[in-house]
DRENVO-717197 format. One record per residue (C-alpha): residue in three letters; residue number from 1; x, y negated, z negated; chain. Coordinates in nm, 2 decimals. Each point is the difference from the previous one (the first is absolute). Layout:
! residues N
r; k; u; v; w; c
ALA; NUM; X; Y; Z; A
...
This chain:
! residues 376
r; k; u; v; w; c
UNK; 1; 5.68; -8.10; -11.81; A
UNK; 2; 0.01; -0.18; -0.35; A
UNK; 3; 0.29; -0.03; -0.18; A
UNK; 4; 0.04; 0.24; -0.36; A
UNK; 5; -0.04; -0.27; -0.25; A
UNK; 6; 0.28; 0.00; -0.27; A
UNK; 7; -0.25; 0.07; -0.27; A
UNK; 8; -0.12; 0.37; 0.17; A
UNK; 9; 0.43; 0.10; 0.16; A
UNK; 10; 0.05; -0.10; -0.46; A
UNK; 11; -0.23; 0.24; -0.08; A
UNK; 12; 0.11; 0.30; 0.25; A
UNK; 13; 0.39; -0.10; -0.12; A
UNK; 14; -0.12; 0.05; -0.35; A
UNK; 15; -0.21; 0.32; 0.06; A
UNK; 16; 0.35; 0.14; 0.22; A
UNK; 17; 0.21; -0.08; -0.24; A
UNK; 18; -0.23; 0.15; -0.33; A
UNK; 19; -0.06; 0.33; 0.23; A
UNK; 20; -0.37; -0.08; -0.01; A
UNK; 21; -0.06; 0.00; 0.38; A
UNK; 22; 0.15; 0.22; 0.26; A
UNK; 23; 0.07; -0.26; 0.21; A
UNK; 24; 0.06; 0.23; 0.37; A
UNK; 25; 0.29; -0.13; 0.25; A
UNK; 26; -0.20; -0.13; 0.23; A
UNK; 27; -0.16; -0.32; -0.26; A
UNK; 28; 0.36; -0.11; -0.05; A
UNK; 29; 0.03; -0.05; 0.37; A
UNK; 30; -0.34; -0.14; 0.10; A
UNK; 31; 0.04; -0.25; -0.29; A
UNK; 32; 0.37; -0.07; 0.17; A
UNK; 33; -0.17; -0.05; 0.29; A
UNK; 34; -0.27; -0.22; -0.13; A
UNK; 35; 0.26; -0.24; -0.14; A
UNK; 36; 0.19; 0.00; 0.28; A
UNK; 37; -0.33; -0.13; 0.25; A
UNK; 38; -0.07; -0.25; -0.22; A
UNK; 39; 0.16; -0.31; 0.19; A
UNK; 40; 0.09; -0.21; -0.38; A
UNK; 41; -0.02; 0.31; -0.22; A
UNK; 42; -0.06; -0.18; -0.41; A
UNK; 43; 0.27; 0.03; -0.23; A
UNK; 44; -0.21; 0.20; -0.28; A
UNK; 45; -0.08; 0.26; 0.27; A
UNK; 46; 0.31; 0.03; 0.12; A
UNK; 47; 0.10; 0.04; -0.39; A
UNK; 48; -0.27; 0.28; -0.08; A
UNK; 49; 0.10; 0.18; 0.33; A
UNK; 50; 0.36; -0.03; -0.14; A
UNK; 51; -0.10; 0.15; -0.32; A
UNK; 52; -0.17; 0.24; 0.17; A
UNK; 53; 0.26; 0.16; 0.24; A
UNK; 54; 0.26; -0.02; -0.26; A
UNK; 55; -0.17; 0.25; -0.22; A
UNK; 56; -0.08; 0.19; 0.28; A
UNK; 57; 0.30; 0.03; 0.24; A
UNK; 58; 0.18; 0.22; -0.23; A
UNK; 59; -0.30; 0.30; 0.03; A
UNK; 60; -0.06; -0.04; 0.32; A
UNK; 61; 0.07; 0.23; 0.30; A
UNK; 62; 0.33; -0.05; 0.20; A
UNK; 63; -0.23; -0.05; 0.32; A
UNK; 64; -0.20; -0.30; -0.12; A
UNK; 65; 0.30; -0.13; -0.19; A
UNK; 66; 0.18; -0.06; 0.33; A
UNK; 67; -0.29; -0.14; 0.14; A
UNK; 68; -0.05; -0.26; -0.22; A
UNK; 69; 0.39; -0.08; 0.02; A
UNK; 70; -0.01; -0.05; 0.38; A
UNK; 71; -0.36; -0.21; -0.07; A
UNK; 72; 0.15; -0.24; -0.28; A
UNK; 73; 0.39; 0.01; 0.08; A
UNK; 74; -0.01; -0.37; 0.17; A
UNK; 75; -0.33; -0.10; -0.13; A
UNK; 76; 0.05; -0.32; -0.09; A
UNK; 77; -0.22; 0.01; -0.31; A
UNK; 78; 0.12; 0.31; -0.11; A
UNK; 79; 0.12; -0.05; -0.37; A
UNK; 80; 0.36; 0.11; -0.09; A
UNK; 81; -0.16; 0.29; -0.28; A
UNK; 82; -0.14; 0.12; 0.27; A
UNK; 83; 0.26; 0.05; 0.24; A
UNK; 84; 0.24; 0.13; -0.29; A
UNK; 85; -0.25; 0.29; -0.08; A
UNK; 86; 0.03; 0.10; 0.35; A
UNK; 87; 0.36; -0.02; 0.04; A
UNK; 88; 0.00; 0.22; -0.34; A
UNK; 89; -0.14; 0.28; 0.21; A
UNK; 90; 0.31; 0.00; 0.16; A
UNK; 91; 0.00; 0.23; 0.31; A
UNK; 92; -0.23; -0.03; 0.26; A
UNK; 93; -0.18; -0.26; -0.18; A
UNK; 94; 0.39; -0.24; -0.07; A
UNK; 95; 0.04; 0.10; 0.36; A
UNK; 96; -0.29; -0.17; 0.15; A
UNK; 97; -0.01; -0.29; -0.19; A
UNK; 98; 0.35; -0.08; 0.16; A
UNK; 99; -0.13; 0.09; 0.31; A
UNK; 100; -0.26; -0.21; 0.00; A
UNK; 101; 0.16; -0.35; -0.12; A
UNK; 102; -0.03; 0.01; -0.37; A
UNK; 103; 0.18; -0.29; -0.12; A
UNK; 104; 0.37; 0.10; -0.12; A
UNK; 105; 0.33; -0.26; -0.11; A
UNK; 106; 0.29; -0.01; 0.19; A
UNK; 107; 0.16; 0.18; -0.31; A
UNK; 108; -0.25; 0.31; 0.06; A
UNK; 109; 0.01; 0.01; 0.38; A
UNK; 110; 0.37; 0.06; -0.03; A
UNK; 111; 0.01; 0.21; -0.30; A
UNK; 112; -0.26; 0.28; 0.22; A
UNK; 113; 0.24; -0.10; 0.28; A
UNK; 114; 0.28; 0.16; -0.16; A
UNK; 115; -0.12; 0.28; -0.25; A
UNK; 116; -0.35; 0.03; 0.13; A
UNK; 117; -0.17; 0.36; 0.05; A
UNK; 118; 0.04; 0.08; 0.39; A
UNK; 119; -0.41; -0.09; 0.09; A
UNK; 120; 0.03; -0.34; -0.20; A
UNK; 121; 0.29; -0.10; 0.18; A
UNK; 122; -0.19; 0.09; 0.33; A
UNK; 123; -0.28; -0.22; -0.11; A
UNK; 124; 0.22; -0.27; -0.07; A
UNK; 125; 0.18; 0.05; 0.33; A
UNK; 126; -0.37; -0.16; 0.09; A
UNK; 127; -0.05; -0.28; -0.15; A
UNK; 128; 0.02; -0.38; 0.12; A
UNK; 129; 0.19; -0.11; -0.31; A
UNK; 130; 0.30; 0.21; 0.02; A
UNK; 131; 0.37; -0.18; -0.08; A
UNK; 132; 0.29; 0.05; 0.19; A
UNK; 133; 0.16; 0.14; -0.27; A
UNK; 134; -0.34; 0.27; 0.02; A
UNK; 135; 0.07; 0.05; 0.35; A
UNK; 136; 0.36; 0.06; -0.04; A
UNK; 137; -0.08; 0.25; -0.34; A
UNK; 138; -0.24; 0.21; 0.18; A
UNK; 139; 0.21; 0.03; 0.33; A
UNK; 140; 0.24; 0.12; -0.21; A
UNK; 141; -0.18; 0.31; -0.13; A
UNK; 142; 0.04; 0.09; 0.38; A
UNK; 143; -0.33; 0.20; 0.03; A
UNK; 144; -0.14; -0.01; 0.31; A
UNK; 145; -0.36; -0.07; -0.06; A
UNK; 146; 0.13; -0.29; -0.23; A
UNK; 147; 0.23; -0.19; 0.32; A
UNK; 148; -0.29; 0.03; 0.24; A
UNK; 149; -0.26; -0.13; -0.25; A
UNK; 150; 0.19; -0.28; -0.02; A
UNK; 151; 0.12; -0.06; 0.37; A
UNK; 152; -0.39; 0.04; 0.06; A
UNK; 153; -0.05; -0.27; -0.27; A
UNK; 154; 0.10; -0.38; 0.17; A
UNK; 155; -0.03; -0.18; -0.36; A
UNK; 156; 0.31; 0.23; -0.09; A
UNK; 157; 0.29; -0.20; 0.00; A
UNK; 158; 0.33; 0.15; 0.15; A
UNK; 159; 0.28; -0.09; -0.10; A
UNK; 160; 0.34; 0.06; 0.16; A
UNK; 161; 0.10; 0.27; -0.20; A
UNK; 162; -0.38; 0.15; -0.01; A
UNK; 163; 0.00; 0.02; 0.38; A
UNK; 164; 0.36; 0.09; 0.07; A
UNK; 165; -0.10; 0.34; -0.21; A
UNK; 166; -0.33; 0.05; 0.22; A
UNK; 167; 0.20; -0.07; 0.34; A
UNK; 168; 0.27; 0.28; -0.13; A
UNK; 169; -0.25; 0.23; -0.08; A
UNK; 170; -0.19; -0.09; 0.37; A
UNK; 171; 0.30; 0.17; 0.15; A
UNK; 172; -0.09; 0.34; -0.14; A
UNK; 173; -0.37; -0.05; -0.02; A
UNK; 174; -0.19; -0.11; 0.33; A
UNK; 175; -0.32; -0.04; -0.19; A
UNK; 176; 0.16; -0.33; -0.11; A
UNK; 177; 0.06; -0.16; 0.27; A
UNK; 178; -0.31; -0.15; 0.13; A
UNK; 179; -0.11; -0.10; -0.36; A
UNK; 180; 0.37; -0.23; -0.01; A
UNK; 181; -0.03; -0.13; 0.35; A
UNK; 182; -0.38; -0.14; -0.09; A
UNK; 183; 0.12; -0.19; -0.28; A
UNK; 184; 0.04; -0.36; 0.09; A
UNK; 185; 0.21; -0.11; -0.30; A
UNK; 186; 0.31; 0.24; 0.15; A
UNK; 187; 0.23; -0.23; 0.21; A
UNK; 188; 0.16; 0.17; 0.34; A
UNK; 189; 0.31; -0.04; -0.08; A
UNK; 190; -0.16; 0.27; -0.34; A
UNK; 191; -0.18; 0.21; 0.23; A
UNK; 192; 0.33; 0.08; 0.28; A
UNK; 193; 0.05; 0.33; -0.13; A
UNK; 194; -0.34; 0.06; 0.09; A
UNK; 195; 0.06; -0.12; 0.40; A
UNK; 196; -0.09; 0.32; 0.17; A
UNK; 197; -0.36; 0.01; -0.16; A
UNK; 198; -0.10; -0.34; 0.08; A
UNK; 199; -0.21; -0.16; 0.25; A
UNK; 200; 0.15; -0.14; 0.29; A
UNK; 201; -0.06; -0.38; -0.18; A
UNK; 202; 0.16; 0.07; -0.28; A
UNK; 203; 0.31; 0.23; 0.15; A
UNK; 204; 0.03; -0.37; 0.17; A
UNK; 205; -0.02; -0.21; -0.30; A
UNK; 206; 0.26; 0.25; -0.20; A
UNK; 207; 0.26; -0.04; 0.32; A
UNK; 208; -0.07; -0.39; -0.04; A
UNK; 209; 0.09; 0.00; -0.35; A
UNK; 210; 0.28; 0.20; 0.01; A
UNK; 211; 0.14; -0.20; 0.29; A
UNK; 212; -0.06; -0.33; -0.19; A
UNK; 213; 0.20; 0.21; -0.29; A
UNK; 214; 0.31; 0.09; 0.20; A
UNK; 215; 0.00; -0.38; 0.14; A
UNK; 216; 0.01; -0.09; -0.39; A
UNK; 217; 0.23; 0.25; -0.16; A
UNK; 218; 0.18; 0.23; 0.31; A
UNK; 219; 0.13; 0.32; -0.08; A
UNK; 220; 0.34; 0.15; 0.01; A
UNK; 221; 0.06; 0.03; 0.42; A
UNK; 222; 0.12; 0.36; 0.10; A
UNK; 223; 0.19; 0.11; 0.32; A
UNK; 224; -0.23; 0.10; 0.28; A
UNK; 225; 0.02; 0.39; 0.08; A
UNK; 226; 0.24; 0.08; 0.25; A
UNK; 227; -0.02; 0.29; 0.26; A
UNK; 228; 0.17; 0.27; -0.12; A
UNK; 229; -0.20; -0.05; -0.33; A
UNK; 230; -0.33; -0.01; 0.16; A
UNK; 231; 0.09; 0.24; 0.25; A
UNK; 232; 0.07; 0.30; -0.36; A
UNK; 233; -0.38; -0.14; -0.05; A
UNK; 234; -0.15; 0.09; 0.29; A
UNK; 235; 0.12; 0.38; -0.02; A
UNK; 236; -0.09; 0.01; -0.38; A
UNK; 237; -0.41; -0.12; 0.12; A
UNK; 238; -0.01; 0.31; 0.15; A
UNK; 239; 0.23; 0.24; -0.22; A
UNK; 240; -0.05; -0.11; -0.35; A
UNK; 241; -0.24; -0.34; 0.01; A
UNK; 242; 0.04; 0.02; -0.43; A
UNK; 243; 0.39; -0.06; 0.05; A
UNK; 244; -0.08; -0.28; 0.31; A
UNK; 245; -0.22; -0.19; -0.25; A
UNK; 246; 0.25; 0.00; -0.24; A
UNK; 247; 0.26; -0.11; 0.20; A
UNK; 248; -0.26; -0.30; 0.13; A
UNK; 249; -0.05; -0.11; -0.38; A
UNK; 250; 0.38; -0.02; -0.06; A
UNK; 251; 0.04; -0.21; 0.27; A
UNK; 252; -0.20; -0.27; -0.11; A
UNK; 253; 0.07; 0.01; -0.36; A
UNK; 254; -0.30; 0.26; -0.16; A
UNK; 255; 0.00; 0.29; -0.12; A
UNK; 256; -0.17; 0.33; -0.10; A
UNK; 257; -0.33; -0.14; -0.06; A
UNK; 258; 0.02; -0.15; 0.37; A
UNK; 259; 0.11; 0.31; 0.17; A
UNK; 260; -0.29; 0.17; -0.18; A
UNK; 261; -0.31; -0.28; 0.10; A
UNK; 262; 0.15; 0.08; 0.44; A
UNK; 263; -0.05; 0.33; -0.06; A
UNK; 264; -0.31; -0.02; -0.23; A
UNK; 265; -0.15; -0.27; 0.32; A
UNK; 266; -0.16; 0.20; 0.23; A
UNK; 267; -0.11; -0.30; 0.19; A
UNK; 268; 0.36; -0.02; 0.05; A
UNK; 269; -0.03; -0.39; -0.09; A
UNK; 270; 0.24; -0.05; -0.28; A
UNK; 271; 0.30; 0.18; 0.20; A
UNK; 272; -0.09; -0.23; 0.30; A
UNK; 273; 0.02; -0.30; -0.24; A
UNK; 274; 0.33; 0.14; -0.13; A
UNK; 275; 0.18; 0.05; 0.32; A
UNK; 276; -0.07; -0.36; 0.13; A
UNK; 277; 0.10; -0.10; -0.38; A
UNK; 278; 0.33; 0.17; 0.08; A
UNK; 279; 0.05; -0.19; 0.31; A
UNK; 280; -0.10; 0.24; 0.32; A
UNK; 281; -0.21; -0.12; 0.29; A
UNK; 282; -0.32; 0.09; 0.00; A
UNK; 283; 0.09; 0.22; 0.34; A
UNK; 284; 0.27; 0.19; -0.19; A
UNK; 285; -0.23; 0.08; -0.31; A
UNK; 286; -0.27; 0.14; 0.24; A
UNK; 287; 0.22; 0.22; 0.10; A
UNK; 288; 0.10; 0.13; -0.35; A
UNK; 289; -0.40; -0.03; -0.09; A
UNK; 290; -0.06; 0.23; 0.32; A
UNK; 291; 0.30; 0.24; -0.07; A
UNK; 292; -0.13; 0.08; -0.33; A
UNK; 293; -0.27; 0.22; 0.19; A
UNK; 294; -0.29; -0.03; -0.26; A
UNK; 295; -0.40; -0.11; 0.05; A
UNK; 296; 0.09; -0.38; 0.04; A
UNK; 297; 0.24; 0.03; 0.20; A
UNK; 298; -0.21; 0.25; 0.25; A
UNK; 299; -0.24; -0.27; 0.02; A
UNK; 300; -0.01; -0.30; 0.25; A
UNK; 301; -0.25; -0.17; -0.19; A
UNK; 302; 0.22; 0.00; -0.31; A
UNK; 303; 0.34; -0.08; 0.14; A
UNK; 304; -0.13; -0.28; 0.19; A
UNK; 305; -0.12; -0.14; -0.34; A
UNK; 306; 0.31; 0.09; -0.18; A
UNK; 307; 0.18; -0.19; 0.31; A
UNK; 308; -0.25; -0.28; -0.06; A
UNK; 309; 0.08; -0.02; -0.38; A
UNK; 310; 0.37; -0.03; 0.10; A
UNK; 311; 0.03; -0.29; 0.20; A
UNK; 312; -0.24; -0.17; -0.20; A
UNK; 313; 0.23; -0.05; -0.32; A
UNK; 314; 0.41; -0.12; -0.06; A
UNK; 315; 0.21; 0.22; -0.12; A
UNK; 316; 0.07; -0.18; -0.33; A
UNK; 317; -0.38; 0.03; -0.05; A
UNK; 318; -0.02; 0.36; 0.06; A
UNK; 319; 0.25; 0.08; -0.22; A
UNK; 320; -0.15; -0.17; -0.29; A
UNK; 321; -0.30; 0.17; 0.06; A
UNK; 322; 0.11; 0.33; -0.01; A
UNK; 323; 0.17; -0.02; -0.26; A
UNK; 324; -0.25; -0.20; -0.16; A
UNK; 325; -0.22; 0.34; 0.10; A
UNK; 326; 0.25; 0.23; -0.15; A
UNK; 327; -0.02; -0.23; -0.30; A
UNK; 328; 0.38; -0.11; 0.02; A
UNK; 329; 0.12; -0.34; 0.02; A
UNK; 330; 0.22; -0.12; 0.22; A
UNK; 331; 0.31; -0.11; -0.08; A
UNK; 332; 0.09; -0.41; -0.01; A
UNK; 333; 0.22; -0.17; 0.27; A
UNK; 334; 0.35; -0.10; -0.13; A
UNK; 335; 0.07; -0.35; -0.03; A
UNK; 336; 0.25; -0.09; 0.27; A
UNK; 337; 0.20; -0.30; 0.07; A
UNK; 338; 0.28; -0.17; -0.13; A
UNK; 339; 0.04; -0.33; -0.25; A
UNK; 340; 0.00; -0.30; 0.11; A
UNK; 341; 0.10; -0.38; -0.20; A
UNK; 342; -0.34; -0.18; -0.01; A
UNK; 343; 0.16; -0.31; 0.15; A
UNK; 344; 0.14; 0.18; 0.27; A
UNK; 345; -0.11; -0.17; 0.38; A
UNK; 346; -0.02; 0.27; 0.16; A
UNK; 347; -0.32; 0.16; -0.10; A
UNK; 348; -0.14; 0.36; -0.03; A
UNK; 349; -0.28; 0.19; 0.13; A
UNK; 350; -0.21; -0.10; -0.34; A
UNK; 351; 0.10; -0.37; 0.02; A
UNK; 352; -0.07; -0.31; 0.26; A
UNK; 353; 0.36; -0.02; 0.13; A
UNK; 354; -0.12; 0.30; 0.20; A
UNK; 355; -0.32; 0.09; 0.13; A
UNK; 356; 0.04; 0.34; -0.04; A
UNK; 357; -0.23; 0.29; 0.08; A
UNK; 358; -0.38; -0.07; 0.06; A
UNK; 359; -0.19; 0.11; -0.33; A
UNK; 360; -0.38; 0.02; -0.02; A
UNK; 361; -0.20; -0.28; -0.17; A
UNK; 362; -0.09; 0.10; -0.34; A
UNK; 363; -0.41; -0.07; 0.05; A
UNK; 364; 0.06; 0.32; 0.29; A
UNK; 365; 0.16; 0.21; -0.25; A
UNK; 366; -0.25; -0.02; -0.25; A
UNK; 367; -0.30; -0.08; 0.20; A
UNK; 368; 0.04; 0.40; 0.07; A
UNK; 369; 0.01; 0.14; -0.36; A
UNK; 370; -0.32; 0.02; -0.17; A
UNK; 371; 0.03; -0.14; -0.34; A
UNK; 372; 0.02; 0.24; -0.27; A
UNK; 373; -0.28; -0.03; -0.26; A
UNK; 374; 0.10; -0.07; -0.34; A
UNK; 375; 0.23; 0.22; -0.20; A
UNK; 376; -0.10; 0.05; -0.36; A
């Protein structure tokens, strides 16, 4: 199909613009469309077409209007007149010219971020050139279409403070749980909280990384349970399991918000990790798991994998895990020891005088933490 020359898309601009021609909606598109299957459209009729849709965008139907936005949004020879008559429409019209890639400054991108109307910060939640600073701006707003537009959206960037807010929010809202554990850019140690919806591979991965984080930085060290205490447990399971999980959360240093994620865990996971974190076997926390009398523990199938899950992680590492769940943090180890002359012979643990207690080489440690990506 020939291209419109520039002398004939003058004339119709001319004729719009005069209101000698009723131009219909359909000859603005079909001469878009022209242009745009032309492989090296030439400059004067890409100058006539531009006269032409500028004096006709603003009379134009809403319906065609937002056609030719989606059409000539990343065009790469659509002129800027053009694009600003469009994004004049505001609208539908604004709308789809973000959604389609119109060109925008880092300045704008954040500006519709921040103050945007709700559907152009959905668009934007989109698009490939989105800033952190976007990212964080718009998960901010906390709507929910919003977050998952740009969990679904892997040239979004996440910063720490951008996907701390999502991973919060995951705790209340299942729906965002799959669309945080897809994203690649998340590191494990990020995505803990999120254990008990994960894969098998990366429930692995997260355990490696928070052991290679205890080796690094332990926590504070707490007293292991002793029988009478656990013994109060055991006849709470079955009278009042609420009071029991709170009981279990004091011991190992959390609080409401980890009573409230064992009771909340019907799969009965996060109060198995919990009661290993606080230092029972995993023989004596079956039994409290079984005395608590509900679905999990009436089924073989799912004790045996709760059992499973128990002797498969340290203690240290399944307290930092819950709470990590819970979203707590555990508290750090004190510093022990005493001071010692730096000349003095006789050594300590930390120095060669004394070989001390076997540590494990760094490359180990951090071989098992995936990096983090870049913060911004």
């Amino acid at each position: 199909m020939p291209t419109p020359t520039a002398k004939e898309l003058a004339d119709l601009a001319r004729r719009a613009d005069g209101g000698g021609l009723d131009l219909s909606q359909v000859s603005l598109r079909v001469t878009a469309d022209l242009l745009m299957s032309a492989p090296r459209p030439r400059r004067e009729d890409l100058a006539a077409f531009a006269d032409m849709a500028v004096a006709m965008i603003p009379a134009i139907d809403e319906g065609t209007a937002v056609i030719l936005a989606r059409k000539l949004a990343a065009w790469p020879h659509t002129t800027p007149m053009v694009l600003e008559a469009l994004r004049a429409r505001g609208g539908p019209v604004a709308v789809a010219l973000l959604a389609h890639g119109a060109p925008l400054d880092t300045a704008e991108i954040e500006r519709l971020a921040e103050a945007g109307p709700a559907e152009a910060a959905l668009a934007l939640a989109r698009r490939r050139d989105l800033t952190a600073t976007a990212s964080t701006l718009l998960i901010e707003r906390d709507i929910e279409a919003i977050d998952l537009a740009i969990l679904g959206n892997p040239d979004a960037p996440l910063p720490r403070v951008a996907s701390d807010l999502l991973i919060a929010r995951a705790r209340q809202r299942p729906v965002y749980r799959p669309a945080l554990l897809a994203r690649r850019d998340l590191s494990n140690l990020e995505l803990a909280p999120l254990f008990v919806h994960a894969d098998p591979e990366r429930r692995q991965a997260i355990v490696d990384s928070l052991a290679a984080q205890e080796a690094l930085h332990p926590a504070e060290r707490r007293m292991p349970i002793g029988a009478g205490a656990f013994g109060e447990w055991l006849v709470l399971a079955a009278e009042d399991r609420g009071a029991a999980f709170s009981m279990i959360a004091d011991a190992i240093g959390g609080g409401h918000a980890l009573a409230a994620a064992m009771l909340e865990d019907s799969s009965r996971e996060v109060a198995s990790l919990a009661l290993i974190g606080a230092g029972l076997r995993a023989e004596d926390a079956t039994r409290f798991l079984i005395r608590l009398g509900d679905e999990a523990a009436h089924s073989v199938e799912r004790v045996f994998a709760l059992v499973s899950l128990m002797r498969s992680i340290h203690p240290a590492v399944a307290r930092r895990l819950v709470l990590s769940i819970a979203g707590e943090a555990p508290a750090p180890a004190r510093r022990r020891g005493q001071h010692q002359p730096a000349m003095d012979p006789s050594g300590t643990p930390g120095r060669g005088g004394s070989r001390g207690e076997s540590q494990p080489a760094m490359s180990e440690v951090i071989g098992k933490i995936v990096p983090a990506r870049e913060r911004r």
